[in-house]
C-alpha positions as CSV (number, residue, x, y, z in Angstrom):
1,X,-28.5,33.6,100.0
2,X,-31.6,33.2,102.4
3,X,-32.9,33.4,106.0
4,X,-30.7,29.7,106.3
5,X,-27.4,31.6,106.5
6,X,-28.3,33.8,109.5
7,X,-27.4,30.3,111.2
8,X,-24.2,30.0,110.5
9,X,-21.4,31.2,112.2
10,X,-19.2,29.9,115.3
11,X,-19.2,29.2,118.8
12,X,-18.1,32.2,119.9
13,X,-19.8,35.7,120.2
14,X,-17.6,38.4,120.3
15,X,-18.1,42.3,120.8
16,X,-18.0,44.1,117.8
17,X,-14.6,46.7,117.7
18,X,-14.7,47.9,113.8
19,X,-17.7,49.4,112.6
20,X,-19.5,47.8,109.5
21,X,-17.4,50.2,107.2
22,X,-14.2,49.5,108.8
23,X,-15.3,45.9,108.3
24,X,-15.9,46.0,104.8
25,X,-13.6,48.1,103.7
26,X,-10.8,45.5,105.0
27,X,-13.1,42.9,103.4
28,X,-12.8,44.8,100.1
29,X,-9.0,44.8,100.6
30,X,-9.1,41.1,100.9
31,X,-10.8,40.7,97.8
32,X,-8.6,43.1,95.5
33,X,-6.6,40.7,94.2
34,X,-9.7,38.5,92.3
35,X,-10.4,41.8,90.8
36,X,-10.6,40.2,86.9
37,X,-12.8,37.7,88.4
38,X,-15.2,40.0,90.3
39,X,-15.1,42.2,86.8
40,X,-15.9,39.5,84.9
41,X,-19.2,39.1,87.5
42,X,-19.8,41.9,87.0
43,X,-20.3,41.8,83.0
44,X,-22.1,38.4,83.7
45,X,-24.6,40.4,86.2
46,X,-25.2,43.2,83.3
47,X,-26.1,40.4,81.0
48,X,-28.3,38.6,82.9
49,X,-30.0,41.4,84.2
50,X,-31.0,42.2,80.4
51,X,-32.1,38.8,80.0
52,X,-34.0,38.7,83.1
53,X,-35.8,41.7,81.5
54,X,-36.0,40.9,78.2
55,X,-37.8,37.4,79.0
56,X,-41.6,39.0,80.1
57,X,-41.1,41.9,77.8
58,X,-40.9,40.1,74.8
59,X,-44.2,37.4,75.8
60,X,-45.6,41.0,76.5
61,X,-45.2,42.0,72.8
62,X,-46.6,38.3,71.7
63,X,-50.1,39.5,73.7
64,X,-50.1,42.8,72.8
65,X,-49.6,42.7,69.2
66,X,-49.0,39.6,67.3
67,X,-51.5,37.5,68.8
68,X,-54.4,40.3,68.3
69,X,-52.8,40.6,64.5
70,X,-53.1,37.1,63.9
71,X,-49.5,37.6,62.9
72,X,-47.9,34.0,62.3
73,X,-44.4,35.0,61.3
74,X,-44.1,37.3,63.8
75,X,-45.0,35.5,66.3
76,X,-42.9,32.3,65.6
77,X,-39.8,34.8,65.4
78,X,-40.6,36.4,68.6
79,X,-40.8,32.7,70.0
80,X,-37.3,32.0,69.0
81,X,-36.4,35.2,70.0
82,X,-37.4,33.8,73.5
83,X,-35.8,30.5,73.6
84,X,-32.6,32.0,72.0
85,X,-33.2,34.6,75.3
86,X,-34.1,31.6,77.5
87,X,-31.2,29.2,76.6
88,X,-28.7,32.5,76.9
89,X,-29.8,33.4,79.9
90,X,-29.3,29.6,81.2
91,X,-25.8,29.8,79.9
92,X,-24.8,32.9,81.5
93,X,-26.3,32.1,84.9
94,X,-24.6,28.5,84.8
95,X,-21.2,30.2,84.3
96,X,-21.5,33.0,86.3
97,X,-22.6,30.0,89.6
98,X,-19.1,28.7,88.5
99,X,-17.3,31.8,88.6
100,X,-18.8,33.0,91.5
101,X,-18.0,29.5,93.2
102,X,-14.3,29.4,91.3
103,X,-13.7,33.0,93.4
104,X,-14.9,31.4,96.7
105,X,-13.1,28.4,96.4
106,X,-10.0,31.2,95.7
107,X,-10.5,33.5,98.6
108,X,-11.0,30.5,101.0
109,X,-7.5,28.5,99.9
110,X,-5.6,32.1,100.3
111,X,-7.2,33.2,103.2
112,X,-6.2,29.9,105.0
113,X,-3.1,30.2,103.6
114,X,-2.7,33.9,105.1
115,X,-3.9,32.7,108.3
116,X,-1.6,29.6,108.3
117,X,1.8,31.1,107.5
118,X,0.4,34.0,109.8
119,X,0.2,31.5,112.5
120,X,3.6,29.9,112.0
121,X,5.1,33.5,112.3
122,X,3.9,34.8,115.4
123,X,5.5,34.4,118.8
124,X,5.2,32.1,121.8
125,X,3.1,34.6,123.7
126,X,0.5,34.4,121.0
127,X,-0.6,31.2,121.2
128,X,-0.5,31.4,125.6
129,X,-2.8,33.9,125.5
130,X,-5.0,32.3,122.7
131,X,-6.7,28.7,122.8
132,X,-5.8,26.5,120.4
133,X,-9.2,25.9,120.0
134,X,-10.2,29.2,119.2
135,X,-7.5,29.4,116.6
136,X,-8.2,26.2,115.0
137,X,-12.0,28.1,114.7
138,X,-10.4,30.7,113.0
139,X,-8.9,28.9,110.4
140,X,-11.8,26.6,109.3
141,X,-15.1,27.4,110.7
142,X,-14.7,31.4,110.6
143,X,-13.3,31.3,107.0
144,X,-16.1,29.7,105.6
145,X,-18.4,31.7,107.3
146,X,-16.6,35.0,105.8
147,X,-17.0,33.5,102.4
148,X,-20.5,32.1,102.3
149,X,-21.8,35.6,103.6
150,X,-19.1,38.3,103.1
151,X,-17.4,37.4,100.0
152,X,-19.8,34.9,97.9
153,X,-22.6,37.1,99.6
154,X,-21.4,40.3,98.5
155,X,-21.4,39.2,94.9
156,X,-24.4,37.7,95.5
157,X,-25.9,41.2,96.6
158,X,-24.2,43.4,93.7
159,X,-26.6,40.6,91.7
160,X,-29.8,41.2,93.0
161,X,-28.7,45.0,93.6
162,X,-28.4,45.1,89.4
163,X,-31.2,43.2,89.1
164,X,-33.6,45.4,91.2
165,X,-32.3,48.2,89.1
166,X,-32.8,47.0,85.8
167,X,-36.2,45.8,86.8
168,X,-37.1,48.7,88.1
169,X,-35.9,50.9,85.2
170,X,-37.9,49.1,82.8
171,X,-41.0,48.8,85.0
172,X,-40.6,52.4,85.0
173,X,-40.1,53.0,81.4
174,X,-43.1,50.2,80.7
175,X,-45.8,52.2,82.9
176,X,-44.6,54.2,85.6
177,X,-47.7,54.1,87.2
178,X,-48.2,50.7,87.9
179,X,-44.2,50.6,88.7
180,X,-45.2,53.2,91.7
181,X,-47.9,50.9,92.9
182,X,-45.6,47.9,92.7
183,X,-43.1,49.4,94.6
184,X,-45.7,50.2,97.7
185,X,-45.3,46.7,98.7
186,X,-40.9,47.3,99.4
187,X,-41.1,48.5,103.3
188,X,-43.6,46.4,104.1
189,X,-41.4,43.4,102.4
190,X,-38.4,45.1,104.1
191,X,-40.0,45.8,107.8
192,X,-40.9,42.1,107.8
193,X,-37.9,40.4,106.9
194,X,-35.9,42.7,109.4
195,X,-38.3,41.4,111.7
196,X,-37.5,37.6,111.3
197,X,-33.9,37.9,110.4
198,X,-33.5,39.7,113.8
199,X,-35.5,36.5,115.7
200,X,-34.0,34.4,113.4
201,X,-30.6,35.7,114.3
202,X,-31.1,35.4,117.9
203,X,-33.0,32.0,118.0
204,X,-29.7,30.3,116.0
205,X,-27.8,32.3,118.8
206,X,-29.1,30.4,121.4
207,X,-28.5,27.0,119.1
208,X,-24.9,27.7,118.4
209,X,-24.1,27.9,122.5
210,X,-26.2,25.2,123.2
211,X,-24.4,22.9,120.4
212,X,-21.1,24.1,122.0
213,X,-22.1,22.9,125.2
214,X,-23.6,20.0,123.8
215,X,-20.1,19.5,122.0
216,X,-17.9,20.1,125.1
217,X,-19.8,17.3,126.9
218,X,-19.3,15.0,124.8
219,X,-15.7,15.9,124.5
220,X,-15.1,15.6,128.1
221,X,-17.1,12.5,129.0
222,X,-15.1,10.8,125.7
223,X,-11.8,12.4,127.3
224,X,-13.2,11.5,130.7
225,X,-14.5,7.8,130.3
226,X,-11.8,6.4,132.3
227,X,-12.5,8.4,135.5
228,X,-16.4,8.8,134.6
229,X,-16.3,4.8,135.0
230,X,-13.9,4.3,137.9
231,X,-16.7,6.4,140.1
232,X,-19.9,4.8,138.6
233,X,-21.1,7.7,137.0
234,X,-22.1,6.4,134.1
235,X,-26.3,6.9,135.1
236,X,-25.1,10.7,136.4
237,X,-23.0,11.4,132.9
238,X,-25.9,10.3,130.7
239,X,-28.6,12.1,132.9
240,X,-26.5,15.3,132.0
241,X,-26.1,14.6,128.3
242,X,-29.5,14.0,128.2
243,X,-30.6,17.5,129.7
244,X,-28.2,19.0,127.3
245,X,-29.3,17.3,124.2
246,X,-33.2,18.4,125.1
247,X,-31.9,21.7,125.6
248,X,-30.8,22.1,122.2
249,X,-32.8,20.2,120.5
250,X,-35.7,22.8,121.6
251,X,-33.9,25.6,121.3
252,X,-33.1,23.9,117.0
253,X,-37.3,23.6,117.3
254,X,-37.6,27.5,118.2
255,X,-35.5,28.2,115.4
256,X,-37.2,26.1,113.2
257,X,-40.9,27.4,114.0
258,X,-39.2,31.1,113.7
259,X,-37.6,30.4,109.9
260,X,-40.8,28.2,108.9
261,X,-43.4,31.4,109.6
262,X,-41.2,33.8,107.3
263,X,-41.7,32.4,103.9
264,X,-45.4,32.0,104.0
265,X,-45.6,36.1,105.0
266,X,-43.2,36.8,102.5
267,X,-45.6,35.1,99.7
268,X,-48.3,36.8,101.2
269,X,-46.8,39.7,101.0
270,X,-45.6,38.8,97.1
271,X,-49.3,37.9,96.4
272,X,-50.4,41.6,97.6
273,X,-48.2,42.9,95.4
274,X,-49.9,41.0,92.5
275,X,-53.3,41.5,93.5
276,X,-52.3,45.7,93.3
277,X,-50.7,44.8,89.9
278,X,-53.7,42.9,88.5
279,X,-56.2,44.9,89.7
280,X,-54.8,48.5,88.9
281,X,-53.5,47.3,85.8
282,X,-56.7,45.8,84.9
283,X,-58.6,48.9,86.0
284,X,-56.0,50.8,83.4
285,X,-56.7,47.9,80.4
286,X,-60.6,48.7,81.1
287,X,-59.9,52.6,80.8
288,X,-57.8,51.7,77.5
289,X,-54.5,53.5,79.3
290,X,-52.8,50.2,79.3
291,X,-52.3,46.5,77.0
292,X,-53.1,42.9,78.5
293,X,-49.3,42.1,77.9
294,X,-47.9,45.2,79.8
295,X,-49.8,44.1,83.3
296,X,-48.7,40.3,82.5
297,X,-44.9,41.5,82.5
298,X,-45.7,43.2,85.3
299,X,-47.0,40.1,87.0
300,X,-43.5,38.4,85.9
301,X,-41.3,41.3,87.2
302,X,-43.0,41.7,90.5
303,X,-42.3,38.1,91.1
304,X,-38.7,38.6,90.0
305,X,-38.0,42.2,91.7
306,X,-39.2,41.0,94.9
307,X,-37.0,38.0,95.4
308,X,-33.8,40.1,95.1
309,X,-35.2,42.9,97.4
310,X,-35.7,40.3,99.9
311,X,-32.4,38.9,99.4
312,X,-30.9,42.5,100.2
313,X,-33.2,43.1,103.1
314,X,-31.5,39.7,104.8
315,X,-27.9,41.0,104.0
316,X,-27.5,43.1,107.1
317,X,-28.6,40.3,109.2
318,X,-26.6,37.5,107.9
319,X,-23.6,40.5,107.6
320,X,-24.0,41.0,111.5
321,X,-23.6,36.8,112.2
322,X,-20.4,37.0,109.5
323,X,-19.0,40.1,111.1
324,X,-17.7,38.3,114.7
325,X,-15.7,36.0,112.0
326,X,-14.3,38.1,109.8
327,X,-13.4,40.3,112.7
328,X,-11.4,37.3,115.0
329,X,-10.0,36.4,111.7
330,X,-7.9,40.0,111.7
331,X,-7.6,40.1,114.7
332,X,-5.0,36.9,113.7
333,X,-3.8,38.1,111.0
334,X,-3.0,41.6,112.0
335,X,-1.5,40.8,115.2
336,X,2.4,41.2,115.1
337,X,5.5,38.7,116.5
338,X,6.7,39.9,119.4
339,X,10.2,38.4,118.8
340,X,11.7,39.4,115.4
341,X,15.0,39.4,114.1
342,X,16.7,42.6,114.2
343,X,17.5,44.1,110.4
344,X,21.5,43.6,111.0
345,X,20.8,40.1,112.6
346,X,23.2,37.8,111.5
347,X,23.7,33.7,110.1
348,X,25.6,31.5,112.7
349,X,28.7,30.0,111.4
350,X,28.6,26.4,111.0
351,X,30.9,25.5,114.2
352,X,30.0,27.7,116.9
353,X,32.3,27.5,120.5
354,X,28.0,27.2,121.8
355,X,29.0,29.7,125.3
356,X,25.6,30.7,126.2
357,X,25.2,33.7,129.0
358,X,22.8,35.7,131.2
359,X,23.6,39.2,131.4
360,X,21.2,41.0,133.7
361,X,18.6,39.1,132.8
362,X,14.7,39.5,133.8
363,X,11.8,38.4,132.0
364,X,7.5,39.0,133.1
365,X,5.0,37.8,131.2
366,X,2.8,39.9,132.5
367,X,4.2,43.8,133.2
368,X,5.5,44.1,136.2
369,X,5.2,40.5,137.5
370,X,8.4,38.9,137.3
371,X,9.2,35.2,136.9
372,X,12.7,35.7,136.3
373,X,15.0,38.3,138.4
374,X,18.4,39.7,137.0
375,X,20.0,36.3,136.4
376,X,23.6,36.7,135.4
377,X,24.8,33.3,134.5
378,X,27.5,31.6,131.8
379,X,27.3,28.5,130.7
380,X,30.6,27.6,129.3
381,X,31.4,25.1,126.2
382,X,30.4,21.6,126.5
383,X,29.2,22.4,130.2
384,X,26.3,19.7,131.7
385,X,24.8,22.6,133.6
386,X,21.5,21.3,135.9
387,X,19.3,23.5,137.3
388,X,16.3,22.3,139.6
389,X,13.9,23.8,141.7
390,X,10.6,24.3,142.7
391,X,7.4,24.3,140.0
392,X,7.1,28.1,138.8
393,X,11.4,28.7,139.9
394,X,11.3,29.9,136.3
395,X,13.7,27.0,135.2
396,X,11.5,26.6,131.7
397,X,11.6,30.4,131.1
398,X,15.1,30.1,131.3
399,X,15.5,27.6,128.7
400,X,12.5,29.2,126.5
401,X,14.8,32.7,126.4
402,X,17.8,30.5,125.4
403,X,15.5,29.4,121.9
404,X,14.0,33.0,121.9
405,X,10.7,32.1,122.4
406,X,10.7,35.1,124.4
407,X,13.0,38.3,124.7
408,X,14.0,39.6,128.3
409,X,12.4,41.7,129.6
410,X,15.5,43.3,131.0
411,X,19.2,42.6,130.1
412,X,20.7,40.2,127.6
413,X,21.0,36.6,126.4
414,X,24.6,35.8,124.3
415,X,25.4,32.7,122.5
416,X,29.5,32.6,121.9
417,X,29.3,36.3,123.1
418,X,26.1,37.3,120.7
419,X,23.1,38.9,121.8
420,X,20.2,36.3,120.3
421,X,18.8,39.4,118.9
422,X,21.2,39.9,116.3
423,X,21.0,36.1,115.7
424,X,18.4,34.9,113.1
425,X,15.7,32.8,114.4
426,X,16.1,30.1,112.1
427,X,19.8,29.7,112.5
428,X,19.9,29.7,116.2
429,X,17.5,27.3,116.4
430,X,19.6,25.1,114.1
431,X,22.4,25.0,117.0
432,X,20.0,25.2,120.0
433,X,18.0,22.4,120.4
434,X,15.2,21.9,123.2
435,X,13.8,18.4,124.1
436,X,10.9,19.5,125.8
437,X,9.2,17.9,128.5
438,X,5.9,16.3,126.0
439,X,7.9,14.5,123.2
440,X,5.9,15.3,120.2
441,X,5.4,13.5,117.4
442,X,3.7,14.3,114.1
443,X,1.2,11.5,111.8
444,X,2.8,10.0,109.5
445,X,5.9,7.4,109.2
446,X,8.4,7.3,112.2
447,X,11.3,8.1,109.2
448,X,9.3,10.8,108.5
449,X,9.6,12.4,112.3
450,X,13.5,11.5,112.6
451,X,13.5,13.8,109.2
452,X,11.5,16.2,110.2
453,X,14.5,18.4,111.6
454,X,16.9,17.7,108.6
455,X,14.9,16.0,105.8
456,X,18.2,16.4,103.9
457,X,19.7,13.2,106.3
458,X,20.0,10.0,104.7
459,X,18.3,6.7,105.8
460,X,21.9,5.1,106.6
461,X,22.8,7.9,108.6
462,X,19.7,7.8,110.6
463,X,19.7,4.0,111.4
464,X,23.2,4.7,112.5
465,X,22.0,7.5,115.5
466,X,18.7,5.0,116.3
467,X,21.0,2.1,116.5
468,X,23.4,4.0,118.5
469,X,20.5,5.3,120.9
470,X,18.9,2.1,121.6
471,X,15.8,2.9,119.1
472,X,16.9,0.7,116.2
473,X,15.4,-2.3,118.1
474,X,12.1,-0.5,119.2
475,X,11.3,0.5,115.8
476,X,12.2,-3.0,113.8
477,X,9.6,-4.0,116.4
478,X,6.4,-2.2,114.7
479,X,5.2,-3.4,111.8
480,X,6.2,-2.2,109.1
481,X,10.1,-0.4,110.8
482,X,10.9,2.9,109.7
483,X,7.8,3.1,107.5
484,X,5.2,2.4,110.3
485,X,2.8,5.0,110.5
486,X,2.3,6.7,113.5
487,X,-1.3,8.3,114.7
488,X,-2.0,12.3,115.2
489,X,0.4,13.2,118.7
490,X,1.5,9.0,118.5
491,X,-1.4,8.1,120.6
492,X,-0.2,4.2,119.4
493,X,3.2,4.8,121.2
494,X,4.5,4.7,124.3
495,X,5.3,7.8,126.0
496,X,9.3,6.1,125.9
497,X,8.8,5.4,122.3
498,X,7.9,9.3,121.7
499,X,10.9,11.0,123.9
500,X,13.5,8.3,121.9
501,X,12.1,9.4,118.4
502,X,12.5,12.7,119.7
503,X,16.1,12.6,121.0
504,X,16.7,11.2,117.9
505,X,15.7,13.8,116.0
506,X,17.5,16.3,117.9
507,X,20.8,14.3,117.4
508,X,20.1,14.0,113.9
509,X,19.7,17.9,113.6
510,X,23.5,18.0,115.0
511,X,23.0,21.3,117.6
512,X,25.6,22.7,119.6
513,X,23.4,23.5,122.4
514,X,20.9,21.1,124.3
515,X,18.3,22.0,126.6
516,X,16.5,19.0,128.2
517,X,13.1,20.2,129.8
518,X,12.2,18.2,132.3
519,X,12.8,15.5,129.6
520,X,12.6,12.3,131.4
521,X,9.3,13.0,133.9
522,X,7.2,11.5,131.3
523,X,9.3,8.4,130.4
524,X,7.8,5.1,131.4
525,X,9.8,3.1,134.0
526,X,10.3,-0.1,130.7
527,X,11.9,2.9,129.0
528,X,13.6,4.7,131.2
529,X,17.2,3.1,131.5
530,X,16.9,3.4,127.6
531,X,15.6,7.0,127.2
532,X,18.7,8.0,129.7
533,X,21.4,6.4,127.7
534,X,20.2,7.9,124.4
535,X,20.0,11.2,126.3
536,X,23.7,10.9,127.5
537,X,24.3,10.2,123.7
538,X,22.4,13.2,122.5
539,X,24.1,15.7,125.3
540,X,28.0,13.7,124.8
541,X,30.5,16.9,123.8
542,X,27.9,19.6,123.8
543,X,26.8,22.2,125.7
544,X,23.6,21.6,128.1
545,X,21.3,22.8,130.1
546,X,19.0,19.8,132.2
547,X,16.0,21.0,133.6
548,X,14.8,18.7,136.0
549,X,12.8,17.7,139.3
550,X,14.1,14.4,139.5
551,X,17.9,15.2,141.6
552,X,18.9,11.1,140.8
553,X,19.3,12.4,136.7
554,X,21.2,15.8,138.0
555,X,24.1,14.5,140.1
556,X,26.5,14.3,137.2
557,X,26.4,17.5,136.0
558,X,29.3,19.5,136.1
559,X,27.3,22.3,137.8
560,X,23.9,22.3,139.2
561,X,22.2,25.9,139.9
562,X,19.2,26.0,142.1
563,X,16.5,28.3,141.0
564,X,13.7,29.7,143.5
565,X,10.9,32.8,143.1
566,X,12.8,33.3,139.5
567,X,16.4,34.0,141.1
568,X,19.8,31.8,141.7
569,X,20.1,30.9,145.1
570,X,22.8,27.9,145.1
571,X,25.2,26.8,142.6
572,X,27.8,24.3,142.2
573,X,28.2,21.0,142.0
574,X,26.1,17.7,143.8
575,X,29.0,17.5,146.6
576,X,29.3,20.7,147.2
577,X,25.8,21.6,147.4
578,X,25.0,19.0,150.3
579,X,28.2,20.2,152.1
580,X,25.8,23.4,152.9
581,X,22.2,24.3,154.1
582,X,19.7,25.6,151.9
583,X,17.0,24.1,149.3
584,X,19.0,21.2,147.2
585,X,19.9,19.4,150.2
586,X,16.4,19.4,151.7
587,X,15.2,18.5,148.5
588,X,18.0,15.6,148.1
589,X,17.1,14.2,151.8
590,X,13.3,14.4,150.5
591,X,14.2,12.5,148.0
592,X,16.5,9.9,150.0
593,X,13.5,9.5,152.6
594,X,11.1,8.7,150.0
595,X,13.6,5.9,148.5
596,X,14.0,4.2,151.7
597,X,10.4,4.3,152.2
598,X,9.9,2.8,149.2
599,X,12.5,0.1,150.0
600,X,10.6,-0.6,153.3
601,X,7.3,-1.3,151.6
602,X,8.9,-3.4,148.8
């Protein structure tokens, strides 16, 4: 560990909550199940420390009395002594780099792994109020950091923390005179390095945000390059970039100059340390009080007890830059679902009648602002039920209650007459399906996404639901079928493509309720007379709900409700509904004025 890892760390700077012992002692937790592992460091540590002192005590001995002796035998066993110390020491260090790097390589699979499954168990509302970005940071950037300086580094510290010891003990025991003087040079070593890990902390700071704004430039002229080029601003866009990329690399320069002026102080400051050595100790040889060989171990040991003291001087620095990591990274995995199944909550029978109802229902995301206002509404078996309205109605809050993405705020939400709370997660989400308004697919082989929602399904039976859905000829169509691969969120598909490989997934995971969120606005018009009869297909003898905007893909439902400022304020069906005044028959002659005027310019 060295002044380099006061560098590391993410974008993000976050104010501290925990305290450094609340910190470490959840860090501590963390790391109690690698306790044979850290014990076994432990005994490695102990070992090397002896060697570590051994090593200049024994060519101490050689000067002091075999060599004045003229002792041959001696001397030549004292020399094997060393190399048998030497090559122990080599083997002991070398295994305890691989155990120490076999426990890192531990605590960053499981802690991923926590994170992971953590993820995949929180609710909805989690990942609204958090970036994906930020959470993607958690998982890799953060973790590492957490390792290299919190976990690896602690273990690194309880090292050089033995090692200072055992040095010091037998610097002591050796002449504790000259151990005294040695020790003089310890604040000064001490006040300096706080000095430049403080700078050096705020200098790689400064670096991190400017690389994250250097990053998020060239993310957005990259996303951007389409627009960016439409407007000639190609000269502007590169001016910009330009200013950015001088900003941080001068602000990498500072950092540099800072971290580059350390060392040479710090061997300065070694160099005192074995000038007061040598000279006291040779004032001491000269007054007989002391051997040649003592003051040469002590020239050894100053050089070894000082790099470890250093070492420890840095920890608090490089523990401040890992703190803001290891603190975002419980703030993950200590944060609790908001929607959990209740303990009595029950499996779903394989057939269910699929009733869903409203009782009372209002929902806020935010307390006290309400998107949804005592909605009391059944949707009966096999009903096509429609409901449009106005962006912000609270038509997708509607449908998101139905999967329990969310609970009500107020009231209830039944399937076949049971509250969804007393329903587990998983099986209600096996007979209520949402097709949501961005088809989503995953990388990897189209089979692979029509499986994802019952791997269990067999190729046959899967040809047979894309065959009967129109897809069977779109996919023979790529190259290689069913076994084409398909790029992260199917950027080499069409947007048609996508929403048929998702409809087809949803028939193949056989639901009993289907909500369709706004499922055809993002369907190209090649697509579209395709993506509509698949959907009649996927909705044929079950019970739906059809969010849309578009009235033309509403007008066969058996009931349309129309939603506004998160209350019902018309219902029934297409004739009905433009037999009286009020919002769907304003939007339907909106929509019938823009046709015409269509037809006019065509």
């Amino acid at each position: 560990m060295g002044l380099w890892m006061a560098r590391m760390g993410t974008d993000e700077e976050l104010e501290r909550k925990l305290s450094d012992k609340e910190l470490l002692i959840k860090i501590t937790n963390l790391l109690s199940p690698y306790k044979k592992k850290l014990f076994l460091i432990l005994v490695l540590l102990i070992a090397g420390s002896i060697t570590s002192i051994l090593g200049p005590y024994i060519t101490s001995q050689i000067i002091d009395i075999y060599l004045p002796n003229a002792d041959v035998n001696g001397l030549l066993q004292m020399v094997l002594f060393l190399v048998f110390v030497s090559l122990f020491d080599w083997i002991i260090t070398s295994y305890r780099t691989y155990v120490i790097t076999n426990l890192g390589n531990d605590f960053i699979y499981d802690l991923r792994k926590m994170l992971f499954n953590k993820l995949h168990s929180l609710s909805m509302r989690f990942f609204v109020s958090n970036q994906i970005g930020w959470l993607i940071s958690r998982v890799l950037s953060d973790v590492d950091v957490v390792n290299n300086i919190l976990a690896t580094g602690l273990v690194t510290a309880i090292s050089d923390l033995v090692t200072i010891v055992s040095i010091a003990a037998f610097m002591l025991y050796l002449d504790y005179q000259l151990a005294l003087i040695s020790f003089l040079i310890i604040p000064i070593l001490a006040a300096v390095t706080y000095y430049y890990g403080k700078r050096a902390r705020e200098a790689f700071r400064v670096t991190r945000r400017k690389f994250s704004t250097l990053t998020s430039n060239v993310e957005q002229s990259l996303t951007g390059v389409r627009i960016i080029q439409a407007f000639n601003k190609e000269k502007d866009q590169i001016s910009k970039f330009e200013q950015i990329n001088k900003d941080y690399a001068s602000a990498e320069i500072e950092a540099a100059r800072i971290t580059a002026g350390f060392m040479p102080v710090v061997n300065v400051i070694q160099t005192l340390g074995t000038i007061l050595v040598l000279f006291f100790g040779g004032l001491k040889v000269i007054n007989g009080t002391s051997e040649i060989g003592i003051v040469f171990a002590f020239v050894q040991y100053i050089t070894r007890f000082f790099f470890p003291v250093r070492e420890i001087t840095m920890l608090y620095n490089n523990f401040q830059v890992a703190a803001a990591g290891a603190e975002r990274i419980f703030a993950v995995l200590e944060a609790e679902p908001e929607v959990v199944d209740s303990p009595d909550a029950i499996e779903l029978p394989e057939k269910i009648v699929g009733e869903l109802s409203y009782e009372n229902v209002s929902f806020a995301y935010e307390p006290g602002v309400y998107v949804l206002k005592n909605i009391n509404l059944t949707i009966n078996p096999g009903e096509k039920l429609a409901i449009v309205g106005a962006t912000g109605a609270g038509k997708s809050t509607l449908a998101a209650l139905a999967v329990r993405f969310y609970d009500p705020t107020e009231g209830v939400v039944k399937l076949d007459g049971i509250d969804l709370r007393k329903i587990k997660q998983k099986s209600l989400r096996k007979k209520v399906i949402l097709v949501p308004q961005e088809p989503f697919v995953f990388s990897g082989t189209v089979m692979d996404n029509l499986k994802y929602a019952n791997p269990e399904a067999k190729d046959e039976e899967i040809i047979k639901v894309c065959k009967e859905i129109g897809l069977h000829n779109v996919i023979e169509k790529f190259p290689d079928g069913y076994n084409t691969q398909i790029f992260e969120g199917g950027v080499d598909i069409s947007s048609g493509q996508k929403q048929l490989i998702t409809i087809a997934r949803a028939i193949i995971a056989n639901p009993s309720v289907v909500i369709l969120d706004e499922a055809m606005s993002s369907v190209d018009p090649n697509t579209e007379e395709v993506v509509h009869e698949a959907l009649k297909k996927l909705i044929k003898n079950r019970t739906t709900i059809i969010i849309a905007h578009r009235l033309s893909t509403v007008k066969e439902s058996d009931r349309i409700i129309v939603m506004a400022n998160g209350q019902i304020v018309q219902q029934g069906t297409h004739e009905q509904l433009l037999q009286e005044e009020g919002i769907y028959k304003n939007l339907w002659k909106t929509l019938i004025g823009a046709e015409q005027e269509v037809k006019q310019l065509s």
